[in-house]
C-alpha positions in Angstrom: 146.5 104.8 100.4 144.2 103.7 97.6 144.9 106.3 94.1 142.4 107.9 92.5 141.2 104.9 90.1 140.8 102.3 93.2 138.7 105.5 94.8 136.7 105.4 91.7 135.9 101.7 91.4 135.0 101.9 94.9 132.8 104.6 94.7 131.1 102.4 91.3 131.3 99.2 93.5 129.1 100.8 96.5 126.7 102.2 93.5 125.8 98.9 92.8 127.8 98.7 89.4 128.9 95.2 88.6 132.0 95.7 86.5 133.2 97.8 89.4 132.6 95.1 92.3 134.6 92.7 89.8 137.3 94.9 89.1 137.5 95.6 93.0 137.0 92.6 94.0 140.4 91.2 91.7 142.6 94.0 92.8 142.2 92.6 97.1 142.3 89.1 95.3 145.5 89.6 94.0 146.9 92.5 96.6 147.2 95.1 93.1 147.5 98.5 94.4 145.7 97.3 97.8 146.2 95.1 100.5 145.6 91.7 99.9 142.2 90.5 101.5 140.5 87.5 100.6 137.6 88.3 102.8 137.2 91.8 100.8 137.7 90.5 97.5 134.6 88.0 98.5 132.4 90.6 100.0 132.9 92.5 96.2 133.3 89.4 94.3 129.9 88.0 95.7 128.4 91.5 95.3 128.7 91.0 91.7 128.4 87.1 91.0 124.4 88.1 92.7 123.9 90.5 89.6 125.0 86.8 87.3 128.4 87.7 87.1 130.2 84.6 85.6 133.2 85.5 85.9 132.8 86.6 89.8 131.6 82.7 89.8 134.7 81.8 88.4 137.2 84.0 90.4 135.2 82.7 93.6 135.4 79.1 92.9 139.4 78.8 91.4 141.0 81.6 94.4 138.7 81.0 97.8 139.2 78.1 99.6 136.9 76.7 102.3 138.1 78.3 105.3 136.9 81.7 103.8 133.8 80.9 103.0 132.5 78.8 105.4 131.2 81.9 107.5 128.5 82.8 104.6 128.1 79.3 103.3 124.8 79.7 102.5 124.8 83.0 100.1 128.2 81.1 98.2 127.0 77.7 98.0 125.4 78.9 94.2 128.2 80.8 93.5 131.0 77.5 93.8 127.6 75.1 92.2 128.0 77.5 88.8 131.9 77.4 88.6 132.0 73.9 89.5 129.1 73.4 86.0 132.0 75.5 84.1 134.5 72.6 84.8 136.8 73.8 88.1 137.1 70.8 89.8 138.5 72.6 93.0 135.4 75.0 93.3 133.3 71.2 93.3 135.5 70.0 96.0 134.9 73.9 98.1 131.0 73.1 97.4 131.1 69.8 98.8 133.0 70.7 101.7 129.9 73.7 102.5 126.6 71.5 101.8 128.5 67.3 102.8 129.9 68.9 106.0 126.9 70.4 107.2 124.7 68.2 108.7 122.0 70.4 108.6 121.5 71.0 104.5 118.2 69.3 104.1 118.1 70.0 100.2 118.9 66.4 98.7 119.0 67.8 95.1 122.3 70.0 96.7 123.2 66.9 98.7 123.6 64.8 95.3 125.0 67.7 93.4 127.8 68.0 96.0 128.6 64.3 96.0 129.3 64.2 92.2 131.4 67.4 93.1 133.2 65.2 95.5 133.8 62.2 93.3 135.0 64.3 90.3 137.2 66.2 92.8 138.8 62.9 93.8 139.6 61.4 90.5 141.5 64.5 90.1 143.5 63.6 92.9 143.2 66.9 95.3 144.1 65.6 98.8 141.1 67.2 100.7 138.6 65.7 98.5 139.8 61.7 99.6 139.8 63.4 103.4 136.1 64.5 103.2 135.3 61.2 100.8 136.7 59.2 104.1 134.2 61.1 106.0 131.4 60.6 104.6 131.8 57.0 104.7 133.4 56.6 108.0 130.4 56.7 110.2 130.6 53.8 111.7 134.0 54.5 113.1 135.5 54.8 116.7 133.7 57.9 118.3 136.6 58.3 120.9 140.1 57.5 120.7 142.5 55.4 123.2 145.6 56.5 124.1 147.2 53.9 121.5 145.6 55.6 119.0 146.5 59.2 119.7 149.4 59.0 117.7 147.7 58.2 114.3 144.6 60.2 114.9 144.7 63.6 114.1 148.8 64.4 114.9 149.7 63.4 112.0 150.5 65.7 109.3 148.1 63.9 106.6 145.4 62.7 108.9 142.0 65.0 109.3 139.8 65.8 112.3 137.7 62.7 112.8 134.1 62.6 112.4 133.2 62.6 115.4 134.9 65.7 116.5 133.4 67.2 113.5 129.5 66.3 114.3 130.3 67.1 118.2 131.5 70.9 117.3 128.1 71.5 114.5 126.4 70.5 117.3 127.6 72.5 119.7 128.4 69.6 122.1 131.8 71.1 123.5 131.6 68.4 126.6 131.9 65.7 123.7 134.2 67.5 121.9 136.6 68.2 124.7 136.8 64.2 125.8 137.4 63.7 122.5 139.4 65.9 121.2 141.6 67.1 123.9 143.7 64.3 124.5 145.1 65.6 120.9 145.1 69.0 121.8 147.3 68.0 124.6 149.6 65.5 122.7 150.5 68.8 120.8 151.1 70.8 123.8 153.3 68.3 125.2 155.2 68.4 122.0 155.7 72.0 121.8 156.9 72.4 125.5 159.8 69.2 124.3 160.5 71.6 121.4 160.8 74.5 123.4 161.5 77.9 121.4 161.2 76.7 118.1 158.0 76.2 117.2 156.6 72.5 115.7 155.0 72.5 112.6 151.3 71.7 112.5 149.0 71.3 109.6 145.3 72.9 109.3 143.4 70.4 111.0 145.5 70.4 114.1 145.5 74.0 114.1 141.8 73.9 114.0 141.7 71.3 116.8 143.7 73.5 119.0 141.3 76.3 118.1 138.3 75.0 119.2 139.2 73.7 122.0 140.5 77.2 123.2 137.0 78.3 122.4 135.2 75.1 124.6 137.6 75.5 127.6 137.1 79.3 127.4 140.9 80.9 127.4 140.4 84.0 129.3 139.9 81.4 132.4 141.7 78.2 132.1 145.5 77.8 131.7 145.4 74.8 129.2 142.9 76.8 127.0 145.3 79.7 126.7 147.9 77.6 125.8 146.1 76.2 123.2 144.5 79.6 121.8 148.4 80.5 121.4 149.4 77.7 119.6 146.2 78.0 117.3 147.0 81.7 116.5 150.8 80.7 116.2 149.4 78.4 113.3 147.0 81.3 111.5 143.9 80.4 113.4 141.8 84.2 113.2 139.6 83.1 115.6 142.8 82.2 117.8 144.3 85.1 117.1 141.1 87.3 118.1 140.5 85.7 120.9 144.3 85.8 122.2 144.2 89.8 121.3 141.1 90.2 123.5 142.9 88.7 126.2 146.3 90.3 125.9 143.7 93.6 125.9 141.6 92.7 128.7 138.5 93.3 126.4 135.6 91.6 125.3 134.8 92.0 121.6 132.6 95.2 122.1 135.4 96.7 123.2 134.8 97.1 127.1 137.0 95.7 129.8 136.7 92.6 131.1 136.4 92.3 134.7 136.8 88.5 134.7 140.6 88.9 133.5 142.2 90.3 136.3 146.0 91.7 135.6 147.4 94.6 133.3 146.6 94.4 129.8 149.8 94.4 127.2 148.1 96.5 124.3 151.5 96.0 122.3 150.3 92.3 122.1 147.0 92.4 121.9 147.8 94.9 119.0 150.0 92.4 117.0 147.2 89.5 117.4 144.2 91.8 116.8 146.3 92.9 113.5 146.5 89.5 112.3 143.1 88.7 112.7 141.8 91.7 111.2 143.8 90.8 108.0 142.2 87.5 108.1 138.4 89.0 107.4 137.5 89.6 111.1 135.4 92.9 111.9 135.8 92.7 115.3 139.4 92.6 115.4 139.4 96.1 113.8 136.8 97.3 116.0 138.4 96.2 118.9 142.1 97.7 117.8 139.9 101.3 117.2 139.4 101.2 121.4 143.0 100.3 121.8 144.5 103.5 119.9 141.9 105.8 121.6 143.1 104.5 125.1 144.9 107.2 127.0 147.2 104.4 128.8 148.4 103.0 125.4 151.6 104.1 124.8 151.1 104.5 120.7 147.8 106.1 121.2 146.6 107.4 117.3 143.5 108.5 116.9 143.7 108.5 113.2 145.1 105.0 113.0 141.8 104.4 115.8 139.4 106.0 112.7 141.3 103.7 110.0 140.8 100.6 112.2 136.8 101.6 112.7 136.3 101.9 108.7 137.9 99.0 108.4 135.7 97.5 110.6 132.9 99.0 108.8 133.6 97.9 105.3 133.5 94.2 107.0 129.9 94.9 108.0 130.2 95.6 111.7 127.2 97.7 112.3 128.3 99.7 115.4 131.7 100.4 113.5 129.4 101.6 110.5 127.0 103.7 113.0 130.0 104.9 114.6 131.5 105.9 111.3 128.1 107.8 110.2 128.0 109.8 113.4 132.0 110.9 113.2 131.4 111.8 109.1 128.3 113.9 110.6 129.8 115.9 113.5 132.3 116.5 111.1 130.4 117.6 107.9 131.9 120.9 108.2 135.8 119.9 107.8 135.4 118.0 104.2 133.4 118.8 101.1 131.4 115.1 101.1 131.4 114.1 104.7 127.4 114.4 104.9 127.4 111.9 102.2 129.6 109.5 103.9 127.4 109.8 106.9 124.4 109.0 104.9 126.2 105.9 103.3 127.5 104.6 107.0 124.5 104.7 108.5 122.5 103.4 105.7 124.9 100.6 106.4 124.4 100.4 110.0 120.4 101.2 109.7 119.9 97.9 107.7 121.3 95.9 109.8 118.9 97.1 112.2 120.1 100.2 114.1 117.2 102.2 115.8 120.3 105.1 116.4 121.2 104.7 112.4 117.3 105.3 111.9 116.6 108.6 114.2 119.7 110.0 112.8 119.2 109.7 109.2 115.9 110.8 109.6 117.7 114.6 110.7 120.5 114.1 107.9 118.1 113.6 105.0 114.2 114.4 105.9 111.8 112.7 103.9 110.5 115.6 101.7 107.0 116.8 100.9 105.6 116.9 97.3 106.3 120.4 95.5 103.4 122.4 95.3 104.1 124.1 92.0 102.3 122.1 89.7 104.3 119.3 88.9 102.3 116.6 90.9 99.2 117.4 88.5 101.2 117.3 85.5 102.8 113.8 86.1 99.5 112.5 87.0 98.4 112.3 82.6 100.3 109.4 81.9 99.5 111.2 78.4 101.0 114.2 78.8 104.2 112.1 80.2 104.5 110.2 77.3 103.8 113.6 74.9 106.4 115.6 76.9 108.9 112.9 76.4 108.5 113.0 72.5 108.7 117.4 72.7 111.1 117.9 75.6 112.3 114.4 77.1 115.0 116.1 79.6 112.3 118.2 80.9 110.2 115.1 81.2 112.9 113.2 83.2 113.7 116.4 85.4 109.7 116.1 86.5 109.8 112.4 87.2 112.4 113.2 89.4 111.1 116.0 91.0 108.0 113.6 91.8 109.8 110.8 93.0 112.3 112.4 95.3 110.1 115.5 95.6 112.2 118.3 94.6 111.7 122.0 94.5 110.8 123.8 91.1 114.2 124.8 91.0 116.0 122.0 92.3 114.3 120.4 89.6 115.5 122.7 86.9 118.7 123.4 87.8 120.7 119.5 89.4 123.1 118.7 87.9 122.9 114.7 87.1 126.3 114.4 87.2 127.2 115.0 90.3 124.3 114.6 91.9 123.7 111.2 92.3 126.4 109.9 95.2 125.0 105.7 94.7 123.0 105.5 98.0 121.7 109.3 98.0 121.1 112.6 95.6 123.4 115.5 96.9 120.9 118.1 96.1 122.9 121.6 95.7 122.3 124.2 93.4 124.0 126.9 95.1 125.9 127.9 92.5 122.9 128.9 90.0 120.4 129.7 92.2 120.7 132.1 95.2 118.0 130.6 97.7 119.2 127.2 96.7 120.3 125.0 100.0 122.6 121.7 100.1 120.9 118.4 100.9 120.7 114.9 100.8 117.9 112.7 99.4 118.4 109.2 100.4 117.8 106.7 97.6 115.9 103.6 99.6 114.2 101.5 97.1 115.2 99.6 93.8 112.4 101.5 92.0 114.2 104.6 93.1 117.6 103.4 92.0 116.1 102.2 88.5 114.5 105.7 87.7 117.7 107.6 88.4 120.0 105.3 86.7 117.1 106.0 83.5 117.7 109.5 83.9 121.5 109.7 84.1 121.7 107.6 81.1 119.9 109.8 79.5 121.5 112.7 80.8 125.3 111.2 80.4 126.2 113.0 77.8 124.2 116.3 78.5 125.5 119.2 79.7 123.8 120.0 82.8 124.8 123.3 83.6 123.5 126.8 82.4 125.9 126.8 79.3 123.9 123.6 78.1 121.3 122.8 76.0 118.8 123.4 78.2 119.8 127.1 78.6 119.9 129.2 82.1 116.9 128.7 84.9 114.5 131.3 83.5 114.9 129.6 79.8 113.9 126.2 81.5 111.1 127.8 83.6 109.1 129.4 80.5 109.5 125.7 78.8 108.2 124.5 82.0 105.3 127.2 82.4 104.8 126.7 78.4 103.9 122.6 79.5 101.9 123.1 82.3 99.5 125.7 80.3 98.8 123.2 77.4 95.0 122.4 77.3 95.5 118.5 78.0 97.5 119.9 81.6 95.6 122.4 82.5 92.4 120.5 82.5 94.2 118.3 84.3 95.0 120.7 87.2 91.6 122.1 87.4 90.1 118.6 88.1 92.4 117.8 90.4 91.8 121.4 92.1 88.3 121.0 92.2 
């Protein structure tokens, strides 16, 4: 359970804040008060290095290694490029393992980048750096092993994937792969079934081997697949792992039952491999283990530990885990003080990646308002009388530019409070408390324009008593100043033209 301060930089991380996302970010890095997650302390740590955080920049290229950040390759590659300019020679050798080992980067200004990367990463003597070197330059190598060769080919502890299995898997040639690369795949099998209980040790690359060619020989079906997808997951494999869960479940990764895997499904299992995964950074492993404690016929059925396991899932950025998450916070609004505004933040979540359902029901939890018709449209339209009523009364003036962005009420205008109105992703309107007709809702905050205006205001507001002990006095002291403003000459020519 995360204390109050992890809550809070949370809460500052999802608002966008920079020094929060760090701070997050290095607490999952380094398992301080949370679990440890390098996949989460990514997700914050490149949430911040995007707003030029150095430092993010730094943490990224010295603590993730390759295998994390292979998946978003594309959004890191900068990230490693910057701490590899501040001298880390190991976030040089992570960037030229993203742009050398994908065929596919077209950029040759990366391409050349990545290589002096590579050569600097070598003369400092890191072991994966003379692998991927030896890549590069092996081309012209053996595209298929003999059988004399198996032995120094990829079982050794030292020796990497060759090239060829390498550019037959980006290509998504799993016939290739498989005559290639099985015979290895098999060489292991053969000498785990010798070992018999106790396990053999393998390194990275032959626990990638077995891996993939689980996934070509498609493990819910073929014998020799499954036996590699166990060895793979026995070696840390997540994808392994996954994939062995799903089949222990009987499930696909939406979470339905597979028809094409006929037998009973061992939940305990599956449960213990779609755990392991799960830590490893994968959403759908959480998603999936949210089915499995909701399943009447599982013998540790928790429907709280099912919830945990979906916002887990969300917080990865599964979208039907974050739509899912949305629509639970909403039907139960009524049981905690803030659940509406957790529904608003999931479904933001799930709406942007493209839910229709996220869409339609957002549209019910926060309406899009219409503009107050009490004058304050009018005002605002004299960029003048703006600027004039900023020198006079400037928290007045920033209580009508929000009014006019977010189109509030007269007195919702008057009478937010700053402070705890603005929730990050939305304005929890409610002033209740001061005003009798006054009703609680949300106003979503959808643009960066938005966003910049209330982050003006609260500033300005940050050290301003909001409430009807304040400096601005109670709501009948604010509305004379605001009648006072809207019957000055300069405004009320101003509201006559627009009347007319």
């Amino acid at each position: 359970m995360a204390n109050r301060e992890t809550l809070g930089l949370i809460k500052g991380a999802r608002a966008g804040d920079v020094a929060c996302q760090l701070a997050l970010g290095r607490l999952y890095l380094f398992g301080q008060g949370v679990p440890q997650s390098l996949p989460t302390a990514l997700h914050w740590l490149a949430r911040a290095a995007q707003e030029d955080s150095q430092e993010a920049c730094l943490l990224i290229g010295t603590h993730v290694p390759f295998e994390v950040a292979q998946p978003a390759a594309r959004t890191l590659i900068p990230y490693y490029a910057q701490a590899f300019d501040a001298g880390l020679v190991q976030a040089g050798l992570v960037l030229a393992q993203l742009v050398l080992g994908n065929a596919a980067s077209s950029c040759e200004t990366l391409r050349a980048k990545a290589r002096v990367a590579l050569d600097a990463a070598v003369r400092a003597g890191l072991p994966d750096a003379q692998w991927l070197l030896s890549m590069q330059e092996g081309s012209s190598a053996p595209s298929v092993p003999d059988s004399s060769l198996v032995g120094e080919y990829a079982l050794d502890g030292d020796t990497p994937l060759h090239v060829g299995l390498e550019q037959a898997w980006s290509q998504g040639d799993h016939a290739r792969f498989l005559s290639q690369g099985l015979p290895l795949a098999r060489e292991l099998l053969q000498r785990q079934a010798v070992a018999g209980a106790r396990a053999i040790t393998l390194d990275a690359q032959q626990v990638l081997l077995l891996s993939r060619c689980a996934q070509a020989l498609a493990p819910g079906g073929d014998a020799e697949g499954w036996q590699c997808c166990e060895m793979a997951a026995h070696g840390g494999d997540r994808t392994a792992q996954l994939e062995l869960g799903l089949g222990y479940a009987r499930m696909d990764a939406h979470g339905q039952r597979l028809a094409t895997r006929n037998g009973a499904a061992n939940f305990k299992r599956a449960v213990r491999w779609l755990t392991q995964a799960g830590e490893q950074g994968l959403a759908e492993a959480w998603f999936v283990l949210s089915r499995i404690y909701t399943k009447p016929e599982f013998s540790q059925r928790n429907v709280v530990e099912a919830h945990s396991c979906l916002e887990r899932a969300a917080d990865l950025g599964h979208g039907p885990a974050q739509l899912e998450c949305g629509m639970h916070a909403w039907r139960n609004r009524r049981d905690g003080v803030n659940n509406d505004v957790r529904a608003a933040y999931w479904l933001l979540q799930a709406q942007a990646q493209g839910s229709s359902e996220a869409e339609a029901a957002l549209a019910k939890i926060a309406p899009q308002g219409e503009s107050g018709d009490w004058g304050q449209c009018a005002a605002m339209q004299a960029d003048g009388n703006l600027r004039l009523l900023s020198q006079s009364h400037p928290l007045l003036a920033a209580r009508l530019a929000l009014a006019r962005r977010f189109h509030l009420s007269r007195a919702e205008a008057l009478l937010l409070d700053l402070h705890a109105a603005d929730q990050g992703h939305c304005l929890l309107i409610d002033i209740s408390a001061t005003h009798g007709r006054g009703k609680r809702r949300l106003v979503l905050i959808r643009t960066a324009q938005e966003r910049q205006l209330l982050d003006q205001v609260v500033r300005l507001f940050e050290r301003v008593d909001c409430g009807v002990t304040g400096p601005e006095g109670n709501y009948r002291q604010r509305l004379y100043r605001l009648k006072c403003y809207l019957a000055e000459p300069g405004v009320a020519q101003e509201q006559q033209f627009l009347a007319a």
